[in-house]
N, C-alpha and C positions, 0 to 999 in steps of 0.2 A: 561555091564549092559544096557549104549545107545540103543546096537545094536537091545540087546534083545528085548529092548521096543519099538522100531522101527516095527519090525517085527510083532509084536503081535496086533500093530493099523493095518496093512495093510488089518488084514481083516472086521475092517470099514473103510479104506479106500474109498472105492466109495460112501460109506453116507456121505464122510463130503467134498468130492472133490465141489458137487456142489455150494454148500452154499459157501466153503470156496472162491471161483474161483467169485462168482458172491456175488457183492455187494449189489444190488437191487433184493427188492421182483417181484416178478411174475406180469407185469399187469395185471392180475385178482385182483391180494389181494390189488391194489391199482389204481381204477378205472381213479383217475384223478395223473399223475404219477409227477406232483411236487408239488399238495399239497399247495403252496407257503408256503413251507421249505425250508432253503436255504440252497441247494444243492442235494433237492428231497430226496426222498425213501433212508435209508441207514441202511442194515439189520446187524443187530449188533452193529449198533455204540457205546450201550453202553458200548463193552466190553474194548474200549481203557482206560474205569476208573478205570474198575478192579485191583487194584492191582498198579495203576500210583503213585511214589514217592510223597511223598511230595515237595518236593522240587527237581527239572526236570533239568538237566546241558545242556548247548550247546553240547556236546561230549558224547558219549554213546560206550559202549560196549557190546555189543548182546553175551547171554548164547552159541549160536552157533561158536564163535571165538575161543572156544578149539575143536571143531568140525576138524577132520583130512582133511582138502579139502582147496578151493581156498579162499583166505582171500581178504577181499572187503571192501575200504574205498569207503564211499560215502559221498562226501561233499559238500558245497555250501551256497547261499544266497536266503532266502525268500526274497520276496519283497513285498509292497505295488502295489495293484492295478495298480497303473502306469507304473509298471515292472521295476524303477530306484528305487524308495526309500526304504530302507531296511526296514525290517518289525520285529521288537524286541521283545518278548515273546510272539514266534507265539508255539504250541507245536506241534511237529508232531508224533505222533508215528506209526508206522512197527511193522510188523511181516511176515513170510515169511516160506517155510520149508526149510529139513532142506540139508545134502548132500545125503539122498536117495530120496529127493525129497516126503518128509513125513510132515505132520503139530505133529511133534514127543510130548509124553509125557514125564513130566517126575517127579521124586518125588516132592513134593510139589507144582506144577502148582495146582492154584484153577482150580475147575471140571466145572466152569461156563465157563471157558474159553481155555477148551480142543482141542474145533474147529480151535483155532489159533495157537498152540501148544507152545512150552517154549519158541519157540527161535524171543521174540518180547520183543520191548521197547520205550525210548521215548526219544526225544531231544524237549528242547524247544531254538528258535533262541536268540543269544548274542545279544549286542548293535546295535551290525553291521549287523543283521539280518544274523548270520554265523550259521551254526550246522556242525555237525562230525556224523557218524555212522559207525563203527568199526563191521564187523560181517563178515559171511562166505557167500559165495555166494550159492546161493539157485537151487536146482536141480530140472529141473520137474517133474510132477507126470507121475510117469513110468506105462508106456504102453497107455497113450495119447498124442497128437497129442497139447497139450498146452506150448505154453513157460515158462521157470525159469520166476520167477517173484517177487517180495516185495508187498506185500500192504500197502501203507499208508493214513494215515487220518489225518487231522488239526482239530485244535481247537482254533479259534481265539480268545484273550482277551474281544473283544468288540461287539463277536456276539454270542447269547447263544447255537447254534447250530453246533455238529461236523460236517465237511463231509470230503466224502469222495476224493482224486482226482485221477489220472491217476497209476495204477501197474508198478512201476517202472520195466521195460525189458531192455534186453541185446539186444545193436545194433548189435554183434558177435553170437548170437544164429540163429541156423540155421532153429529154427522153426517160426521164426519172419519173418513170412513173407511181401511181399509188400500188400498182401489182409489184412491182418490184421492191419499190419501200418496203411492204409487207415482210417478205420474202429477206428482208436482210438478217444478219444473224448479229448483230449488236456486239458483235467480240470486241472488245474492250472501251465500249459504249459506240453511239450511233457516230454511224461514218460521214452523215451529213454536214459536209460546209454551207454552211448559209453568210454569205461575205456582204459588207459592208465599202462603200468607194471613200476612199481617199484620194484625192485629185487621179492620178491615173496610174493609180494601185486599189484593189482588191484585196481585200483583208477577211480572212478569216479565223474567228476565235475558236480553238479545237482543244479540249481538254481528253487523255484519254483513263480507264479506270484500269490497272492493271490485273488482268485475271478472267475480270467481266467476261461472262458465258465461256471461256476457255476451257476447255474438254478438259480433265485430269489434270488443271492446275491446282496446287495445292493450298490449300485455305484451312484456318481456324474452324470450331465450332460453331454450327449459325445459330441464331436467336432461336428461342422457342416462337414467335411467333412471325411469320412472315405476312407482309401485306404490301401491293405497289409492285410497282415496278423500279429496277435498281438507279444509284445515282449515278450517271454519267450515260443512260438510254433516253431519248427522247420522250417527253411527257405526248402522249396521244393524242388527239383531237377526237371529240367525243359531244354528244348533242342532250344535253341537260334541260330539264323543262326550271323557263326561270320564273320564280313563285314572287321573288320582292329584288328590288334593286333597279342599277342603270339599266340592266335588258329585261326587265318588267315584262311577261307574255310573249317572251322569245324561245328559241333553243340557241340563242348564240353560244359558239364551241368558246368555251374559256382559253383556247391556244390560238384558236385561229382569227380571233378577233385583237390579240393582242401583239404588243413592239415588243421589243428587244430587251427590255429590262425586266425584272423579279413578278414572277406571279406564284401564288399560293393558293392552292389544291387544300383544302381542309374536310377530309369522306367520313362519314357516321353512316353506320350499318345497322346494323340490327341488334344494337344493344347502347341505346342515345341515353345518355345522362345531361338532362336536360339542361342542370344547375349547373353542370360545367361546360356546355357547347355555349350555356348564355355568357360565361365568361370569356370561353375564347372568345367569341363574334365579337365584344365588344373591344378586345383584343387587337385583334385584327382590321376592327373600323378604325381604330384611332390608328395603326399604323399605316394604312393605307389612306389614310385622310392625309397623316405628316408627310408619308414621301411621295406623295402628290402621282404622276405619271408613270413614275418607276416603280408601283409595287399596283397590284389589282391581284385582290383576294377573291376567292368562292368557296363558299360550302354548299358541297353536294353530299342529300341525302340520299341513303340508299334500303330504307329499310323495305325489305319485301311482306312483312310481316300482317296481313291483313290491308294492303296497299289499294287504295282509292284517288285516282288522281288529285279530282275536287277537294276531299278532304286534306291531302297532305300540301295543295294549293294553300288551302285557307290556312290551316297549323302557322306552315313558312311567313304568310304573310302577319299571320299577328306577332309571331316572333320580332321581325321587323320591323313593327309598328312601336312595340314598346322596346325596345333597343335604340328606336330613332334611328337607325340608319340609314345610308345615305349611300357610299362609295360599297360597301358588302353587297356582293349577290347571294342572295339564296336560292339555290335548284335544287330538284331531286332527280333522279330515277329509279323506273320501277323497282329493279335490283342492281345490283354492281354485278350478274350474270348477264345483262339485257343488253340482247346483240343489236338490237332498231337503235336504242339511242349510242351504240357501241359505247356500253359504260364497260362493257367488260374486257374491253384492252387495257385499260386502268390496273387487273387484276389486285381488286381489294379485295382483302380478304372482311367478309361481314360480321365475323365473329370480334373483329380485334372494337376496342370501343371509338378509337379515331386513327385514322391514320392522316399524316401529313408530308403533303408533297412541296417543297420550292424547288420554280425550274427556271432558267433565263435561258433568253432566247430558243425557249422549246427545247434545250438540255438540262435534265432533273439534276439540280446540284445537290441537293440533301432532301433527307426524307426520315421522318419521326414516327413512330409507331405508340400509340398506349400513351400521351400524356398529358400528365396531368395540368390545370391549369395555375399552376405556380409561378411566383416573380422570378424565379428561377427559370423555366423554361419560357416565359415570356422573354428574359433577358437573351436565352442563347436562342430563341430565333429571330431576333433584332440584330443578335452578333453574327448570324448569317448573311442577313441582310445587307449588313454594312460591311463584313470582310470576303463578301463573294459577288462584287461589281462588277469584277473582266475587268477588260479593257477596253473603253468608248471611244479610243482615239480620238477624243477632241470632237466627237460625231454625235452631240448632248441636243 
């Protein structure tokens, strides 16, 4: 009976691909495009209330999980604005199609909300700002050139307005391309699932940032000093000349070379304090030494400042020579502006004296600006380390 019903929307199928694919109206129908709405233009928003429980659990299971295809946890932590502090009855709800890659009907679906089809629903986050989504993974619309994709939308306790953020995508789909990646808008961090197999589940860890790139949401006071890109956006992949270390006379990418567990981003720009980058790095060796596979560090320099390959080659290597290290890479480039080795997706700022990135699994979980090298701040990025593992599902 599915299949039947499947079949039989396909032929409006192309009336609802559009709308269903794009979240915002037309800048015609909305001359000034945020309005100050927070989160801009979002065409449907109402339909996430259509038909939402009364009462909304952390954990859900989508009508699409009897569906005969590939079965897809997706789980993770909202957070607060700050991308550390857990965010508790946040509700997010999805929808998505379904395995022919259909926004499918099906008996009982209210007729207002046919365009998102059955196979949608809703978590709102626990204490600990956790959810679960239990559902099939989603097929594209066949005979386009568009990725599988989920759409979700939030709905925060203390702001009266839904929005929308990024279509969760498969980092394994072959139609995800790097134009497209580019092209994504990071609302409320990167919408890439990159899933892990559990006998015959798919497992994806998604954590989102609340606010992240949101037009007109409202936020505190920022720092005086910015540098990086925020936590909960994917760390770049970027081609770094390496001066000492395991990739010794390479440009191996420090993301793309690396698994699923903790890596650290450590940039010096144009204003190095030598006597404390030699304390980090030693820092850094010893913790990357103790936690073996699960952590690989790099410090990349960026000073432009009268820059000579050769010499700041030799610099990096005697650094490493009398540091003794072993597991630390040291690279540079030319500037944290230089589009060839694209240091400058990074967006560091060269004035700050370091800034510091940790990302897992190619998502920036924290990021430090200005500090110094104290037993203090050695301790709380250890305490990163150790209380921002995920979940490995037994998959060690």
């Amino acid at each position: 009976m599915g299949t039947k019903i499947c079949l039989t929307l396909l032929g409006i199928f192309n009336l609802l691909l559009v709308s269903c694919h794009g979240q915002t109206k037309p800048a015609k129908e909305n001359p000034s495009p945020q309005n100050g709405i927070v989160g801009g233009p979002f065409e449907n928003g109402e339909f996430m209330y259509i038909g939402m429980p009364e009462n909304i659990h952390s954990t859900d299971t989508s009508a699409g999980w009897e569906q005969n295809g590939q079965k897809l946890l997706i789980t993770g932590t909202i957070y607060k604005p700050d991308g550390k502090t857990p965010a508790p009855g946040v509700i997010l709800y999805y929808y998505h199609t379904d395995i022919h890659g259909v926004y499918a009907g099906k008996q009982g679906l209210d007729p207002r909300v046919v365009r998102h089809g059955y196979i949608r629903g809703w978590v709102k986050s626990d204490a600990n700002g956790k959810y679960a989504i239990y559902t099939i993974r989603p097929a594209p619309y066949p005979g386009r050139n568009i990725e599988a994709h989920i759409h979700p939308a939030i709905k925060e306790p203390n702001i009266d307005k839904e929005y929308y953020i990024d279509e969760f995508v498969f980092d394994d789909d072959k139609l995800l391309t790097s134009e497209k990646r580019k092209r994504m808008e990071n609302r409320g961090g990167s919408g890439v699932l990159r899933v892990l197999k559990q006998g015959d589940l798919q497992i994806a860890e998604h954590n989102i940032v609340l606010g992240l790139n949101i037009p007109n949401y409202p936020v505190s006071a920022k720092t005086t000093m910015n540098s990086g890109l925020q936590i909960g956006e994917d760390q770049p992949s970027f081609m770094p000349f390496h001066a000492y270390g395991p990739d010794k006379g390479s440009r191996a990418c420090p993301v793309c070379k690396y698994g699923r567990y903790h890596g650290i981003v450590y940039f010096v720009g144009n204003k190095p304090n030598w006597g404390d980058i030699k304390k980090w790095l030693a820092f850094l060796e010893q913790q990357s030494v103790a936690r073996s596979k699960y952590l690989k560090t790099y410090f990349v320099y960026g000073n432009d400042d009268q820059y000579s390959q050769e010499k700041r080659r030799a610099e990096l290597e005697k650094i490493g020579a009398e540091l003794k290290l072993k597991n630390m890479a040291l690279t540079f480039v030319p500037s944290f502006s230089d589009s060839e080795s694209e240091a400058n997706l990074n967006k560091i700022n060269k004035d700050a004296e370091n800034t510091f990135v940790i990302f897992r699994n190619s998502s920036i979980i924290d990021k430090f600006i200005n500090l110094n090298p104290t037993a203090d701040n050695f301790n709380m990025i250890a305490r990163v380390l150790d209380t921002k593992k995920g979940d490995y599902f037994g998959l060690d």
